[in-house]
C-alpha positions in Angstrom: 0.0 0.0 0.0 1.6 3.5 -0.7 3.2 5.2 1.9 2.4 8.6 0.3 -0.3 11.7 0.8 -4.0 10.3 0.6 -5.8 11.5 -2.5 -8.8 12.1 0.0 -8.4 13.2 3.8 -5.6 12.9 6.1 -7.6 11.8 8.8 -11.1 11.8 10.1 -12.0 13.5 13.5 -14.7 13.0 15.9 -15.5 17.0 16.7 -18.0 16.2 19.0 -22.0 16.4 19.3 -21.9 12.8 17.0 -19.8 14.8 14.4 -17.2 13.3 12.1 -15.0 16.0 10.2 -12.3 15.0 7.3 -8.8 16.5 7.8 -7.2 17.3 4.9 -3.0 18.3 5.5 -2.2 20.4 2.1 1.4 20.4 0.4 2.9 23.0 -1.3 6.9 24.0 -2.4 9.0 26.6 -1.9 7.7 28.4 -4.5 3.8 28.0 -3.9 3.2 25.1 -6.1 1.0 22.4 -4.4 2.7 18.9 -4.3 -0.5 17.1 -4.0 -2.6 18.3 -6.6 -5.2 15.2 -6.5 -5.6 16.2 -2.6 -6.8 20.0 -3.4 -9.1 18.1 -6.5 -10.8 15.9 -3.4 -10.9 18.7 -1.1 -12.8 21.1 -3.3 -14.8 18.5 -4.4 -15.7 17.8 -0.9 -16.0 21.5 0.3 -19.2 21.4 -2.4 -21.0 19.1 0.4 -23.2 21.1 2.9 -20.3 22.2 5.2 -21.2 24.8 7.5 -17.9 26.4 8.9 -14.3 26.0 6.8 -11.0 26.1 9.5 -7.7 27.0 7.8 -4.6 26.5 9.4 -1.0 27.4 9.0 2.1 26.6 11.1 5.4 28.6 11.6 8.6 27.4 11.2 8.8 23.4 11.7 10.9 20.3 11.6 8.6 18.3 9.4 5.6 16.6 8.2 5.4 15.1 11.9 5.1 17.9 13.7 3.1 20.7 11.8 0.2 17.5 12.0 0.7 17.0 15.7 0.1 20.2 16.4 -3.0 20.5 14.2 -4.2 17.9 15.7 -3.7 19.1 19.5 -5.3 22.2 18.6 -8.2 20.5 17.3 -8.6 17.9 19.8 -8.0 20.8 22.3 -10.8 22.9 21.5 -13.3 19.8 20.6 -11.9 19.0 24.6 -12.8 22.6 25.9 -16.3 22.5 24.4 -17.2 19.3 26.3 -15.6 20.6 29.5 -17.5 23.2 29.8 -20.6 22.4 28.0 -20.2 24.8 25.2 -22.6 24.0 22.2 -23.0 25.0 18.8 -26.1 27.8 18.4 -26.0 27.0 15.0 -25.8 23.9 12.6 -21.9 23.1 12.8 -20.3 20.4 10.2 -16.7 21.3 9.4 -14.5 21.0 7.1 -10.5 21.1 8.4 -7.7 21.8 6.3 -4.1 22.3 7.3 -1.7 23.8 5.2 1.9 22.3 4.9 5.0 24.4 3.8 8.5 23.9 3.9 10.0 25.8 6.7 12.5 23.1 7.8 15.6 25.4 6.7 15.7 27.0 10.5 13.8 25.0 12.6 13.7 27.0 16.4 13.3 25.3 19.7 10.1 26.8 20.6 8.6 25.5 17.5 10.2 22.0 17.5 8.8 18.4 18.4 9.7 17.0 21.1 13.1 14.4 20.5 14.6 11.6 22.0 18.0 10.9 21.9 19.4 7.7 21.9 22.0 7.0 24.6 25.2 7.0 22.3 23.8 10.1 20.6 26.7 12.4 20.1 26.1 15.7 22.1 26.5 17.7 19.0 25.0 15.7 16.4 21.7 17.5 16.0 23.8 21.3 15.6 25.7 19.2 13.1 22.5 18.5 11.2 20.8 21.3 11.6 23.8 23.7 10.3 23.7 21.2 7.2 20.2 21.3 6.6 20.6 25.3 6.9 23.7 25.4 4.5 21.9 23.3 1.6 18.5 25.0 2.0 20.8 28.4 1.0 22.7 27.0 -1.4 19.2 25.9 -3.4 19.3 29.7 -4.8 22.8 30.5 -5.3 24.2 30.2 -8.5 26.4 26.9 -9.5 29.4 29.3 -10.1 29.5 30.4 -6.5 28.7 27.4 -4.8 32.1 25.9 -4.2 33.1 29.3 -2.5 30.4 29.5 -0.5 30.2 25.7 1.1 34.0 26.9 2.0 33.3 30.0 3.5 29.8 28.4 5.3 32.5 25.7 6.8 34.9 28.4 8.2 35.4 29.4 11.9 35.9 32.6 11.0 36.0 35.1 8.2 38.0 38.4 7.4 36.0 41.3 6.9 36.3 40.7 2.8 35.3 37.5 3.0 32.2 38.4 5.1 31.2 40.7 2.4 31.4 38.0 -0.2 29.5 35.7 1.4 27.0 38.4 2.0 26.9 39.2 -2.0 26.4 35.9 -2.6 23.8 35.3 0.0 22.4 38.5 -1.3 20.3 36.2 -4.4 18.4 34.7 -1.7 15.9 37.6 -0.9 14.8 38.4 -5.1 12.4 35.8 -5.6 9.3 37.4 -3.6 8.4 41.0 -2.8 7.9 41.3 0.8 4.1 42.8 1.1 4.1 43.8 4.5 5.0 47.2 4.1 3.5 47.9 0.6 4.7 48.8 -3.0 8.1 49.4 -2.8 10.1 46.6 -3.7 13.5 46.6 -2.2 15.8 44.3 -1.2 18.9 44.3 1.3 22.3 45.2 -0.3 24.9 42.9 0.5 26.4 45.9 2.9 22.6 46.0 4.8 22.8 42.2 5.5 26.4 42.1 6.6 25.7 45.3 8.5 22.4 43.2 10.1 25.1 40.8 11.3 27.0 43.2 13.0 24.3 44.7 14.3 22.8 42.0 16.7 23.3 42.3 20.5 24.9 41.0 23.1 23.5 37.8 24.3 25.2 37.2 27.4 22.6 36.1 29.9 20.2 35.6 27.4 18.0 32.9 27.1 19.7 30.0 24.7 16.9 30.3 21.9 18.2 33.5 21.0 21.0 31.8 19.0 18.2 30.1 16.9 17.1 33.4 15.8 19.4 34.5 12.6 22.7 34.6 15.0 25.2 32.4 17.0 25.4 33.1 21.0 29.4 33.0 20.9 29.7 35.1 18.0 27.2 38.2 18.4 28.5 41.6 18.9 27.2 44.8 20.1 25.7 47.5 17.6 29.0 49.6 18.6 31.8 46.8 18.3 34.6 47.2 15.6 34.6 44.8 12.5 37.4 42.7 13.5 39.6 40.3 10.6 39.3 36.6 11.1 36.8 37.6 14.0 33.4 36.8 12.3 31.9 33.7 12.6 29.9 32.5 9.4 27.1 31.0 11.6 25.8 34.0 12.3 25.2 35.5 8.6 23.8 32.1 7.2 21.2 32.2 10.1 20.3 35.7 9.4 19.9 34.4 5.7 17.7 32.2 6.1 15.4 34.0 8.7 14.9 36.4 6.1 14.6 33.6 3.4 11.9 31.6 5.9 9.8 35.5 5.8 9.7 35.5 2.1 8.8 31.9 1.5 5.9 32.4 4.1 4.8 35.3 1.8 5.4 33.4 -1.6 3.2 30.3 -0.2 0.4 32.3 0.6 0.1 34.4 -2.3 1.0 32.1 -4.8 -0.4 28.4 -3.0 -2.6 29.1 -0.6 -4.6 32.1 -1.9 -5.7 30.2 -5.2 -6.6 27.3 -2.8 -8.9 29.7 -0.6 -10.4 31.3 -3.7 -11.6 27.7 -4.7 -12.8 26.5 -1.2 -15.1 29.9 -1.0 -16.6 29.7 -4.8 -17.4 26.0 -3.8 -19.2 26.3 -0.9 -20.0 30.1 -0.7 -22.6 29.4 2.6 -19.8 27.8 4.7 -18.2 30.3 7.3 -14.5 30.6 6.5 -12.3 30.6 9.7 -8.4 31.3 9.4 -6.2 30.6 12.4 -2.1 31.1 11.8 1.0 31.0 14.3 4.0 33.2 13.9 5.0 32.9 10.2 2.1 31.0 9.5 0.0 34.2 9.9 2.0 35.7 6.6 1.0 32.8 4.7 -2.6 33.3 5.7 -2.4 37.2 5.3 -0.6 36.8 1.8 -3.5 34.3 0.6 -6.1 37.4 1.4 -4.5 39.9 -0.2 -2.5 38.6 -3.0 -3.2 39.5 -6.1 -4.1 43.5 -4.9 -6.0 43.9 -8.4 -8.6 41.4 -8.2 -11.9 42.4 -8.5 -13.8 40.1 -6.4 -11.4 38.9 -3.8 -12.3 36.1 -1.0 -14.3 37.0 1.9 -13.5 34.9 5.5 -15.7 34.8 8.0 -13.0 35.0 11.0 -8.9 35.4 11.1 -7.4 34.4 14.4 -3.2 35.4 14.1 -1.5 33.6 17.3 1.6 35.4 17.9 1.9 37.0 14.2 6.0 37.0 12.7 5.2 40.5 10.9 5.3 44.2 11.2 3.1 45.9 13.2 2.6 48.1 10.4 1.0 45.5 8.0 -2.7 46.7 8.3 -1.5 50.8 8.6 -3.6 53.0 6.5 -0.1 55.0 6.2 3.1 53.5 6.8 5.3 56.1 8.6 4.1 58.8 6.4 5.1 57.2 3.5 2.0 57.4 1.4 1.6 54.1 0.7 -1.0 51.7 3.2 0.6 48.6 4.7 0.7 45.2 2.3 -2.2 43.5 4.6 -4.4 46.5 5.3 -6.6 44.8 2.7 -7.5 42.3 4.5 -8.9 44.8 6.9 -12.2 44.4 4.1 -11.9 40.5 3.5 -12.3 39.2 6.7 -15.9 39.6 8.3 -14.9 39.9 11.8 -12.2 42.1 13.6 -9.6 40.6 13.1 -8.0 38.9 16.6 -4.7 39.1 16.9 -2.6 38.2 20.4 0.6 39.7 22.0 2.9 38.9 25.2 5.7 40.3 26.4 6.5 36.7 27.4 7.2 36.2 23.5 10.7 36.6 23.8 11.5 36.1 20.1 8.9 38.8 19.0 9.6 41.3 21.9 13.6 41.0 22.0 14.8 39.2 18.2 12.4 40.0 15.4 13.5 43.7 15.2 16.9 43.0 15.1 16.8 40.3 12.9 14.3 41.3 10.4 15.0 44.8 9.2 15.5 45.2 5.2 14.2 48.1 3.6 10.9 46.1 2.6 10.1 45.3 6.5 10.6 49.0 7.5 7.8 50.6 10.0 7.9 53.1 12.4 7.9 53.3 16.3 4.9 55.5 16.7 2.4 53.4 18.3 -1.5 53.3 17.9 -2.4 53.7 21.5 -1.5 54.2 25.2 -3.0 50.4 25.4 -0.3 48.8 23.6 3.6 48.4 25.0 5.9 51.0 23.5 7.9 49.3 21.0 11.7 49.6 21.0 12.1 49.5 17.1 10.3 50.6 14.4 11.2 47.2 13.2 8.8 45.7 15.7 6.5 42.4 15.7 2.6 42.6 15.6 3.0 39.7 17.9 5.2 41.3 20.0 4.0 44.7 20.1 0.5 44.9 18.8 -0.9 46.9 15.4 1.0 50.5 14.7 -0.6 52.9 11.8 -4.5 52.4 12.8 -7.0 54.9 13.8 -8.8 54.3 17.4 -12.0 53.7 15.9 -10.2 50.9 13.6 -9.4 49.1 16.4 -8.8 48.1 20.2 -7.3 46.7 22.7 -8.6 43.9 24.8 -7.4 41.2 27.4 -7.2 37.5 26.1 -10.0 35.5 27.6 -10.6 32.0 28.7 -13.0 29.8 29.1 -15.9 31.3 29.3 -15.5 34.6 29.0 -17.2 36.4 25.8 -14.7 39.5 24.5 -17.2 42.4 24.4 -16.0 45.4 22.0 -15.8 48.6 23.5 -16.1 50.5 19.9 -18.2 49.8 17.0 -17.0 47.6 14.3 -13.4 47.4 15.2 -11.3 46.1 12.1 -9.1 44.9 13.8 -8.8 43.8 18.2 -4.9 43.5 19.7 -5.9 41.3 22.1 -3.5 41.5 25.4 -2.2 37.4 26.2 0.2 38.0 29.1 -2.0 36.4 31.3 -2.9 33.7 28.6 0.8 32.7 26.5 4.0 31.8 28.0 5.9 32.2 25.3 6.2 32.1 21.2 5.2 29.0 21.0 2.7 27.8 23.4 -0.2 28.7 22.1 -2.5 25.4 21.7 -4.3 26.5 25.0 -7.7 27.1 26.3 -7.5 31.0 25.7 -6.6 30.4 22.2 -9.6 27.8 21.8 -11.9 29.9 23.4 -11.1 32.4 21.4 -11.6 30.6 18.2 -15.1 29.7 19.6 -15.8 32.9 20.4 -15.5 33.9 16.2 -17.5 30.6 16.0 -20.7 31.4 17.7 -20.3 35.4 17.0 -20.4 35.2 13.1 -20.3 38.5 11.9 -20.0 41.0 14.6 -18.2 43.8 14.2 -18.2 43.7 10.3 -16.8 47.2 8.7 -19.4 49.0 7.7 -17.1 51.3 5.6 -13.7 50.7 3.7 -11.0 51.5 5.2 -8.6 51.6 2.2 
């Protein structure tokens, strides 16, 4: 029997009340193109049936097939497990439809968003860095020219590279980021010079007394420098500039997925079944991929409508839905969505997410992921960067009757909006998410039920493009 993706469902899950729901897990490449074309065939063919409610999800950054499923699945098992502790029905007729959306994000795989492992008892201590540097080094070297490539697996190999050599590598790094216009921050579409990215190297901070998942974020503990230091020969370790590569490279792949994979996929899933309520929840990266499916192409005249868009610790600018970005005339690459998704749009922040609070910003500032640190409201932390997370930070660039600012709930209870028709509602989770990653909990299920049973509240009344 083959081992390979089912032409039909992934899996079928009890959801409760006597209800069965097919799982579908959908493929695509780098580039956006699915890799299981006969799955998306059965899926839309199924969609046709007399589902009620659509859930779309997208992971961040993962190891593999394995564990973007697992946690699909303990999200959905955890919320089907929250509605029967607390007796929480449906108002309405509920028959789902599940789909989870696969990408390859395996080139920088972080500890918060890794599967558990268990090491055998000869394991070598440093066998997993070993692979994990590999599996970095050949994800790069899938868009750099054949001419360069022997230069650049000797440089990747080095312990440390003059201040010439670093610049090389960064030119040749430099291909990596032409592939896909960033849209978070709208038209323009610029790229980081070779001098920007090896400046972004030098630019990280200190680490010392830092937590240890910092060095999984675009730079090596042992080799990160202060904003201030001097570029010192033979002193640079090339760890740190292929990790900054491919955090960067992860970004714009999330972007190219969505726009190019996943956005055809949801303009098909709404056409076929145009009664079913259309639910998007992403995580960290995840949520670009989702954004990007929304608002990619900007020209097209009748673009999907969703019923719901839950982003759990969102990997983007606060700036994405900004009717201006830092007085630049142009609206932020999401703001569109502001018009496509029925609901405000709920969207969480900690200042227990270290990487958002402490690494995005540092790590993720080309000219295409420029903001600005003026902040929306007195609600929100003051950011230290107008490079800053939406996860980290909250939304920049919207009015106060756009949005607001409310504390993440549990079970059971209901978020009540203090303006009419927010677009979009920060919603507070220090009290709710430990950290980047742990957000299969009972706030974050609630809070998905909460868009469930409340279809349609808050819809804009007016555009705010």
């Amino acid at each position: 029997m083959s081992q390979g993706l089912p032409e039909g469902p992934y899996d079928i899950l009890d959801v409760g009340d006597g209800v069965h729901a097919p799982w579908y897990i959908i493929p695509f490449d780098k580039k956006g193109r699915p890799t299981g074309p006969r799955t998306i065939t059965n899926l839309i063919e199924s969609a046709r049936q007399k589902y009620t409610h659509i859930f779309i999800f997208s992971h961040g950054w993962n190891n593999d097939w394995k564990a973007a499923s697992e946690r699909y699945n303990h999200f959905i098992r955890g919320y089907v497990q929250m509605r029967k502790d607390h007796g929480l029905t449906h108002t309405q007729p509920h028959r789902p439809l599940l789909v989870g959306i696969f990408w390859p994000s395996a080139s920088l795989v972080l500890p918060w968003e890794r599967a558990p492992k268990i090491g055998a008892a000869n394991e070598r201590a440093d066998d997993i860095g070993v692979a994990e540097a590999q599996r970095e080094i050949q994800e790069l070297a899938n868009d750099i020219p054949e001419e360069h490539l022997a230069e650049f697996y000797d440089m990747a190999q080095s312990s440390s590279l003059s201040q010439e050599k670093a610049l090389q590598l960064a030119r040749i790094l430099h291909g990596s980021f032409r592939s896909y216009r960033d849209p978070d921050e709208g038209p323009a579409d610029t790229i980081a010079s070779p001098e920007q990215l090896l400046n972004l190297w030098l630019s990280m901070p200190e680490t010392e007394g830092l937590p240890a998942e910092i060095g999984e974020f675009g730079f090596a503990r042992d080799a990160a420098r202060t904003p201030t230091a001097a570029l010192a020969v033979g002193d640079l370790n090339p760890r740190n500039i292929l990790r900054l590569a491919t955090v960067l490279q992860m970004k714009d792949r999330a972007a190219r997925v969505g726009a190019y994979g996943v956005g055809p996929l949801l303009r098909d899933l709404v056409k076929a079944n145009p009664p079913a309520h259309v639910h998007l929840i992403g995580h960290s990266y995840g949520c670009v991929v989702l954004l990007s499916s929304l608002c990619h192409p900007s020209d097209e005249p009748n673009p999907p409508q969703v019923e719901s868009t839950l982003l759990l610790q969102p990997a983007v600018s606060q700036w994405c839905f900004a009717a201006d970005v830092a007085g630049r005339g142009y609206a932020g690459g999401y703001r569109r969505a502001l018009q496509q998704v029925k609901q405000p749009i709920l969207t969480t922040f900690t200042k227990h997410d270290f990487p958002l609070t402490r690494v995005f910003h540092v790590a993720v500032r080309r000219s295409k992921d420029l903001g600005q640190p003026v902040i929306a409201a007195a609600a929100l932390p003051s950011a230290p960067s107008k490079y800053a997370a939406l996860g980290g930070y909250g939304p920049a660039g919207l009015t106060s009757g756009e949005f607001q600012v409310l504390p993440m709930e549990g079970p059971v209870r209901s978020y009540h909006f203090q303006i009419p028709n927010p677009h979009v509602c920060a919603l507070n989770a220090d009290q709710k998410i430990a950290g980047h990653g742990e957000i299969s909990n009972p706030a974050a299920w609630w809070t998905l039920y909460e868009q469930v049973e409340r279809k349609g509240l808050g819809a804009p009344s007016t555009d705010p493009r």
